[in-house]
KEKE-3310 file (N, C-alpha, C; in steps of 0.2 Angstrom, whole numbers, plus 5000, padded with zeros to 4 digits):
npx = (5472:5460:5462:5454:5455:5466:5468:5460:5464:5478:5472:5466:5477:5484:5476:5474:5489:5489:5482:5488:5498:5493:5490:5502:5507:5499:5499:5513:5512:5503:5511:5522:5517:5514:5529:5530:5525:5533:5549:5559:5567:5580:5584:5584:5575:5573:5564:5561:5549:5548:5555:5546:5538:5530:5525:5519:5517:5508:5503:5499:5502:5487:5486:5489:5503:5511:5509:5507:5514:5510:5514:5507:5488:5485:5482:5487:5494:5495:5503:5518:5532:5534:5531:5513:5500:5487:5478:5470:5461:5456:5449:5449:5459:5475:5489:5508:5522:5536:5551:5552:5554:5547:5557:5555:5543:5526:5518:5526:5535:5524:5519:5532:5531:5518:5522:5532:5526:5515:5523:5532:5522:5519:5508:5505:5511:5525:5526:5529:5536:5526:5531:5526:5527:5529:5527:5516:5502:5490:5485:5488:5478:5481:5474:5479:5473:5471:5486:5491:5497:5489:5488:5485:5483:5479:5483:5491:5494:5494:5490:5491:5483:5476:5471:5469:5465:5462:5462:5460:5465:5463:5476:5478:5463:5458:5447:5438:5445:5447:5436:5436:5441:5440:5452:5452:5462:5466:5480:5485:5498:5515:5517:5532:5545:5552:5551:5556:5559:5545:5541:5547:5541:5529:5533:5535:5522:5513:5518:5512:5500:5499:5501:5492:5481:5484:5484:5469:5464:5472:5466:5452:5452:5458:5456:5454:5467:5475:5468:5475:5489:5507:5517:5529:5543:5548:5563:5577:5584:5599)
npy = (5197:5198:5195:5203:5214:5219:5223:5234:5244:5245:5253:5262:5269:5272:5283:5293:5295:5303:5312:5320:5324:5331:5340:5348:5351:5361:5370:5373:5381:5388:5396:5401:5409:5418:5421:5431:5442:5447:5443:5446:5442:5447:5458:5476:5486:5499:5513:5526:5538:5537:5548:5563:5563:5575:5578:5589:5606:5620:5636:5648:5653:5643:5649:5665:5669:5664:5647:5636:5619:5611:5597:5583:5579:5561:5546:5539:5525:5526:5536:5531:5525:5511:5499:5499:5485:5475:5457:5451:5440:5446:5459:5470:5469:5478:5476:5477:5480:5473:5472:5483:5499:5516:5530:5541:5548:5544:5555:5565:5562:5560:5574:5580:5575:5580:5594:5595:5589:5602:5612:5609:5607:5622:5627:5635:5654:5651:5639:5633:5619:5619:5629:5632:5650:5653:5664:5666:5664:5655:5641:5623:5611:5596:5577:5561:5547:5535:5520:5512:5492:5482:5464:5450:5435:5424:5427:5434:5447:5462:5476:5493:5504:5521:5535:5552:5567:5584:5601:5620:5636:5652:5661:5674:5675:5664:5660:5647:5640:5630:5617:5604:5587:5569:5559:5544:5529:5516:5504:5493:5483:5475:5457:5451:5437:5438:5444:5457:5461:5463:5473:5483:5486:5489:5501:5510:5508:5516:5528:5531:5528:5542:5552:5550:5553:5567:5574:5571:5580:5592:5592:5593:5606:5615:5615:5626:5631:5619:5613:5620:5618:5612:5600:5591:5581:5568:5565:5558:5541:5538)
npz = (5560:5547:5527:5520:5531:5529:5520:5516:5527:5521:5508:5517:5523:5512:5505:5515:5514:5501:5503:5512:5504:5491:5501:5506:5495:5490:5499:5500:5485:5488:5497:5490:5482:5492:5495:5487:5491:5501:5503:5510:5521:5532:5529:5525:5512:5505:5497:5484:5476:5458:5446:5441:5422:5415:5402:5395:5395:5400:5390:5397:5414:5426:5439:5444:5452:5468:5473:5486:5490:5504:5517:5514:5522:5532:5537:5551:5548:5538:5535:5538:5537:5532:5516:5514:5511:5504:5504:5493:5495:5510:5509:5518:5527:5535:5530:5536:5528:5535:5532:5522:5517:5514:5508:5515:5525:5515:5513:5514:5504:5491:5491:5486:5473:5467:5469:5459:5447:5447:5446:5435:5422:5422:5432:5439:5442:5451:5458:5475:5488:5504:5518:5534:5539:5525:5511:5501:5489:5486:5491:5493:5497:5502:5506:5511:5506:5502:5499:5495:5491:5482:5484:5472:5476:5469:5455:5443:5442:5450:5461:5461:5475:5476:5481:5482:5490:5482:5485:5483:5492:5494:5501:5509:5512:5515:5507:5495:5480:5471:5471:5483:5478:5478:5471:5464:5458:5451:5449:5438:5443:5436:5443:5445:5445:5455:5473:5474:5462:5461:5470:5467:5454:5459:5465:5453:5448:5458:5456:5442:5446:5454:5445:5435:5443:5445:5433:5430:5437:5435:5423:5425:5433:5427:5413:5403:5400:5399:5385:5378:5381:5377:5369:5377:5373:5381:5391:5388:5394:5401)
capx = (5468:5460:5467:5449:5454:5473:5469:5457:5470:5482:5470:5465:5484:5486:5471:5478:5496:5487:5475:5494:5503:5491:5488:5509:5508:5495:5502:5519:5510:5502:5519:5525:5513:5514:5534:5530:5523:5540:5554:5568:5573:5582:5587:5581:5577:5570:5561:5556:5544:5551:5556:5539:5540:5522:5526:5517:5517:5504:5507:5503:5498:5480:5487:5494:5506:5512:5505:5513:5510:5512:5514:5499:5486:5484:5478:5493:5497:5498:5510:5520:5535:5533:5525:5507:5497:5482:5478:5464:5456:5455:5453:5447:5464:5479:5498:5514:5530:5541:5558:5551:5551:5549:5564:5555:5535:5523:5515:5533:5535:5519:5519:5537:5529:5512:5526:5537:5522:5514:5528:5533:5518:5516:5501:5506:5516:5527:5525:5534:5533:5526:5534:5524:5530:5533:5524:5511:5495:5489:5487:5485:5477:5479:5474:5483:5466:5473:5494:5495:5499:5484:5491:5481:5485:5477:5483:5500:5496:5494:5486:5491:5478:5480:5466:5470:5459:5465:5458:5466:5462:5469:5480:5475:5456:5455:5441:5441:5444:5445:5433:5438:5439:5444:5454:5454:5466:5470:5484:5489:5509:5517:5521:5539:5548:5556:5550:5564:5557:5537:5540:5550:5535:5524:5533:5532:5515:5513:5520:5509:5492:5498:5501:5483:5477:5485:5482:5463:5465:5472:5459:5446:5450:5463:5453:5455:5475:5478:5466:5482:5495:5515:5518:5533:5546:5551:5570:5580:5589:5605)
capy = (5202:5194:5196:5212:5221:5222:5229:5240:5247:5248:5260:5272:5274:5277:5287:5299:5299:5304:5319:5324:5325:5338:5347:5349:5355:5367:5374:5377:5382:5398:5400:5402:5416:5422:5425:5435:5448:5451:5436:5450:5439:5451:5462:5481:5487:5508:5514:5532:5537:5539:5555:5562:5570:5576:5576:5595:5611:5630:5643:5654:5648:5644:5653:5668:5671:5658:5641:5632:5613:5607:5589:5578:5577:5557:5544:5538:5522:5528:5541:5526:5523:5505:5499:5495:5480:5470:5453:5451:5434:5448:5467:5473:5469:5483:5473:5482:5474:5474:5475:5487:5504:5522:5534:5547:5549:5545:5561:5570:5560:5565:5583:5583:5573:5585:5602:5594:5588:5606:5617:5608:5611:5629:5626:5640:5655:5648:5632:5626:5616:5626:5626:5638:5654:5655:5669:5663:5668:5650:5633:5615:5606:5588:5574:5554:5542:5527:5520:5503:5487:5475:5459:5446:5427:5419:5430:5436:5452:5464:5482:5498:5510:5527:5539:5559:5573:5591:5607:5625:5641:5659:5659:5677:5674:5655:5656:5641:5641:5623:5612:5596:5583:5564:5554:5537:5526:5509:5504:5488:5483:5468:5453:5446:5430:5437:5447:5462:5465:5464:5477:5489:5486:5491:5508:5511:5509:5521:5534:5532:5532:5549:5556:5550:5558:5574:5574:5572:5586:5598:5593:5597:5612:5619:5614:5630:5629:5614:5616:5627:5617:5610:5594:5591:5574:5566:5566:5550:5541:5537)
capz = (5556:5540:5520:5520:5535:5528:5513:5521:5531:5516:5505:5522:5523:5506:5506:5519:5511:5497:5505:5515:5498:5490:5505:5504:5486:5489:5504:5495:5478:5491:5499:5485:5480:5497:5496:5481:5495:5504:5506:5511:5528:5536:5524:5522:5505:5504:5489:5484:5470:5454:5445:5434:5417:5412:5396:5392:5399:5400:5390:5403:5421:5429:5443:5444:5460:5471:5475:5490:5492:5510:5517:5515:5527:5532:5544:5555:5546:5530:5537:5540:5531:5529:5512:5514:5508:5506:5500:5490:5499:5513:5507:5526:5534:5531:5533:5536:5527:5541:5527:5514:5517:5508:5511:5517:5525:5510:5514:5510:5495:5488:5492:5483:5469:5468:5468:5454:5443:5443:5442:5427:5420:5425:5434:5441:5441:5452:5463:5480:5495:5510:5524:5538:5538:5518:5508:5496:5486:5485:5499:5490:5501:5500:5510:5507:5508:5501:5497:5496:5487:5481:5480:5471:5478:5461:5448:5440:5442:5458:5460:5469:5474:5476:5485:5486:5489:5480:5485:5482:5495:5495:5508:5513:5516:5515:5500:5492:5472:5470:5478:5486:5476:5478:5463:5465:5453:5453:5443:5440:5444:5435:5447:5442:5448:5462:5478:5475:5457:5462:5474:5461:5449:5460:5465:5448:5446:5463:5452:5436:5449:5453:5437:5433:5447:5444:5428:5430:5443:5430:5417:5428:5435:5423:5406:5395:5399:5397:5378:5374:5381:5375:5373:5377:5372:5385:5390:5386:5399:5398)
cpx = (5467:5464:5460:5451:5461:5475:5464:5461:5476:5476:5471:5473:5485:5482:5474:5483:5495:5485:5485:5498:5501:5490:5497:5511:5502:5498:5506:5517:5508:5507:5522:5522:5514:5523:5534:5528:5529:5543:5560:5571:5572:5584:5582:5580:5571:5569:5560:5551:5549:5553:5550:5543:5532:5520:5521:5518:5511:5508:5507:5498:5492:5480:5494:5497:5508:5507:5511:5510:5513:5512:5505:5495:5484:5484:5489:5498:5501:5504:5515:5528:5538:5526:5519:5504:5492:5482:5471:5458:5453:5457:5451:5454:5470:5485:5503:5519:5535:5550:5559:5548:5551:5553:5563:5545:5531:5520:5520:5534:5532:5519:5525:5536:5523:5517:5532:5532:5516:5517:5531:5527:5516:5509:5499:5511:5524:5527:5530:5532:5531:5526:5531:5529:5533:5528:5520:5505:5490:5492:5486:5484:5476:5479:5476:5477:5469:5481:5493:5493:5491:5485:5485:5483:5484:5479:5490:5499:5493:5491:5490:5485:5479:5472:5469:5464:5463:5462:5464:5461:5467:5470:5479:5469:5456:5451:5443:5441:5446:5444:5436:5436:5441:5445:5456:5457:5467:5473:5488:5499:5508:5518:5527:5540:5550:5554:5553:5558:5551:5537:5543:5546:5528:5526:5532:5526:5512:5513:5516:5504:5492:5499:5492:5481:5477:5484:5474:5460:5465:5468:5452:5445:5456:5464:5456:5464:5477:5475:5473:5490:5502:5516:5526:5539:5550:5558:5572:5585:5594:5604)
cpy = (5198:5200:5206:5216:5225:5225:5234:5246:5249:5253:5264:5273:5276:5283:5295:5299:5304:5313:5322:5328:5331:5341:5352:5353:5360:5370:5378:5380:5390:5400:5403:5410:5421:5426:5430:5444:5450:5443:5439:5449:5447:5457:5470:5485:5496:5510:5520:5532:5541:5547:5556:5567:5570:5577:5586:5600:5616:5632:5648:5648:5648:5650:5657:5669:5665:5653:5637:5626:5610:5601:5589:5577:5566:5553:5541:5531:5524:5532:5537:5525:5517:5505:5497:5490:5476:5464:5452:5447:5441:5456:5469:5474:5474:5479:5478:5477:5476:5476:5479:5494:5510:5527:5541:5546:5548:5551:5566:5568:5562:5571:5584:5580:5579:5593:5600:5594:5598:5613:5614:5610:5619:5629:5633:5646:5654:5644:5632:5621:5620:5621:5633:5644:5659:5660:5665:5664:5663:5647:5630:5613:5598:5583:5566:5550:5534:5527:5515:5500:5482:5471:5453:5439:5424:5422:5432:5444:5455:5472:5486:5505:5514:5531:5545:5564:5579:5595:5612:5631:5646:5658:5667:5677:5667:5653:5650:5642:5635:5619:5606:5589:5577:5561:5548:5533:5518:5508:5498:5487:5473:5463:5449:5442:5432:5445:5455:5468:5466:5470:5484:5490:5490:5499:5512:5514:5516:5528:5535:5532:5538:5553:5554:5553:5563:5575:5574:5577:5591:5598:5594:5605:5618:5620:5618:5629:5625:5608:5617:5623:5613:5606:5596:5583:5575:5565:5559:5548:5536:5527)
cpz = (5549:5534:5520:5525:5534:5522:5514:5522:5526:5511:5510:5522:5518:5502:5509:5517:5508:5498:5509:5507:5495:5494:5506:5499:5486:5494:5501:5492:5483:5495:5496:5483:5487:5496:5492:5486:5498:5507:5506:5518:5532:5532:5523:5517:5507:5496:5489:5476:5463:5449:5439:5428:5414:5406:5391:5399:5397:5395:5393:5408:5423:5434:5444:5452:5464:5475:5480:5490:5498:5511:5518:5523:5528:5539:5548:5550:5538:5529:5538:5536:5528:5524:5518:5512:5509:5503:5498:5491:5507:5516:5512:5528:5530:5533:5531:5533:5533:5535:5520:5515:5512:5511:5517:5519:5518:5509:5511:5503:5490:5487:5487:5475:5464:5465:5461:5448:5440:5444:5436:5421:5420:5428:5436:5441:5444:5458:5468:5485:5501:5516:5530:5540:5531:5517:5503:5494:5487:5490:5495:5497:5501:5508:5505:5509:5508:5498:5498:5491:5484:5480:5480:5470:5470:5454:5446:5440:5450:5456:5466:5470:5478:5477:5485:5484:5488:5483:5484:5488:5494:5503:5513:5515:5516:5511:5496:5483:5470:5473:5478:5483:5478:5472:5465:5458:5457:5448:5443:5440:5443:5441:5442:5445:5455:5465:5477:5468:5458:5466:5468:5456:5452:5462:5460:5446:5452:5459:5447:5438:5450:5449:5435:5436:5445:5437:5425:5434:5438:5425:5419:5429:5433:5414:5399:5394:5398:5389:5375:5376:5376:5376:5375:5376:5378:5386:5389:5390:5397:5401)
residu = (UNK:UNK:UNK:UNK:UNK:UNK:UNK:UNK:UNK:UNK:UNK:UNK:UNK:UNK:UNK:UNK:UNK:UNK:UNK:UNK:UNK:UNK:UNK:UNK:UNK:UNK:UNK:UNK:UNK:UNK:UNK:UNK:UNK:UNK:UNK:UNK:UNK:UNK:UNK:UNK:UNK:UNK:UNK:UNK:UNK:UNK:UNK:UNK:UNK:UNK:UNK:UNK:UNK:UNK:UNK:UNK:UNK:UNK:UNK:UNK:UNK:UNK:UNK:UNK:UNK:UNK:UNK:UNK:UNK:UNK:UNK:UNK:UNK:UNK:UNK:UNK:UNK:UNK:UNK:UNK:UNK:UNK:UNK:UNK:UNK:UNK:UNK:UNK:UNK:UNK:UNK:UNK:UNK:UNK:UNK:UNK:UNK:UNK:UNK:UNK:UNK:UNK:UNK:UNK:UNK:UNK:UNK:UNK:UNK:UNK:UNK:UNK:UNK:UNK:UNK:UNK:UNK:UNK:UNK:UNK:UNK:UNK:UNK:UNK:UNK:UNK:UNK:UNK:UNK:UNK:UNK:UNK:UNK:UNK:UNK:UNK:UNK:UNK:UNK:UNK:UNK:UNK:UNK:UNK:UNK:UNK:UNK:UNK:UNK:UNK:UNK:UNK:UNK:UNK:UNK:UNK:UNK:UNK:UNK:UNK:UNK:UNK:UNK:UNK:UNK:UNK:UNK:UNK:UNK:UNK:UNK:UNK:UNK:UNK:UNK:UNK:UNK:UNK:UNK:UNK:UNK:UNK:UNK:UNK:UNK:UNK:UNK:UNK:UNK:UNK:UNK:UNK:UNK:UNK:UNK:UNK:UNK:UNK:UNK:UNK:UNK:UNK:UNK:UNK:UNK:UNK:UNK:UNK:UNK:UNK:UNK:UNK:UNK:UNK:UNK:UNK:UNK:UNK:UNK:UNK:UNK:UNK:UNK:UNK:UNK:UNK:UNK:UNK:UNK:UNK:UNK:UNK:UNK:UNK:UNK:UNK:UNK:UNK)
# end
């Protein structure tokens, strides 16, 4: 082999070293980003949605009589009790975390979320959960559209979005007295250093899309009441 085809042969190899090296360091560089989606091993971690304070109230209620709030109608996976998530290279496809779930159906969650949010308020003059066979003057009907995480590979920050449709009926005749709407919210959630914390940021944020939702909910279709409402200060946690 002459002195050209030996040094030939030493560039192509150190050409390919080269093209291996980077492709080593990008690889890592998006694993890295990817563990940022769930690096919990084996390990099970459960979350629920945080406690709301709405921060005002009615002087008097939109509705008089009882409003019951039943579980959410939704599609199967949503009903799920593992988080959900998308990556943003590829918003079509819906991923399940196999070691991050919610304590409880998101559909129960939200309904207990939905009946805390406007009984504190007085939305009504008194709010529960309905459970078939209760008493009540007022249905909420809600249906859960979208729950999950939007994780964005190339950015430091990530996204949850949040889909619900309201409606209200008299539960004697079924008349409808507030039509069917959808609230779509996207809210973004910090990404932190570690898997553990990005996910707690994002439950977070879960909580502060429903609050906007419900809160665009009641300023639509509870305007003059909530013209007149309380604020109220927030409690202080210990």
């Amino acid at each position: 082999m002459n002195k050209y085809c030996s040094k030939k042969l030493i560039v192509s190899v150190c050409l390919f070293a080269l093209i291996l090296l980077i492709s080593a360091c990008s690889g890592s560089n998006n694993r890295g980003r990817e563990s940022l989606v769930d690096n919990s091993g084996s390990i099970e971690y459960f979350y629920t949605l945080p406690d709301t304070e709405p921060g005002y109230k009615f002087k008097t209620p939109a509705f008089k009589g009882v409003l019951g709030i039943p579980p959410l109608d939704t599609d199967s996976l949503r009903g799920d009790r593992r988080m959900l998530f998308k990556l943003s290279a590829r918003p079509l496809e819906i991923r399940l975390h196999h070691f991050r779930f919610w304590t409880d159906s998101p559909t129960k969650l939200v309904q207990q979320k939905i009946s805390i949010y406007l009984r504190d308020i007085q939305f009504a003059s008194k709010v529960i959960r309905f459970v078939p066979g209760t008493k009540v003057d007022y249905l909420m009907h809600a249906s859960l559209i979208k729950f999950e995480r939007l994780v964005n590979i190339k950015s430091s920050s990530d996204e949850v979005l949040v889909s619900i449709e309201l409606s209200i009926s008299k539960e004697s005749t079924g008349q409808i007295v507030v039509p069917a709407t959808i609230y779509h919210i996207r809210q973004k959630a910090v990404r932190a250093r570690s898997a553990n914390d990005t996910i707690s940021n994002a439950v977070k944020s879960f909580k502060i899309a429903l609050d906007k939702a419900l809160l665009q909910f009641v300023q639509q279709h509870a305007a003059k009441q909530f013209s007149q409402r309380i604020k109220i200060k927030p409690t202080k946690k210990k």
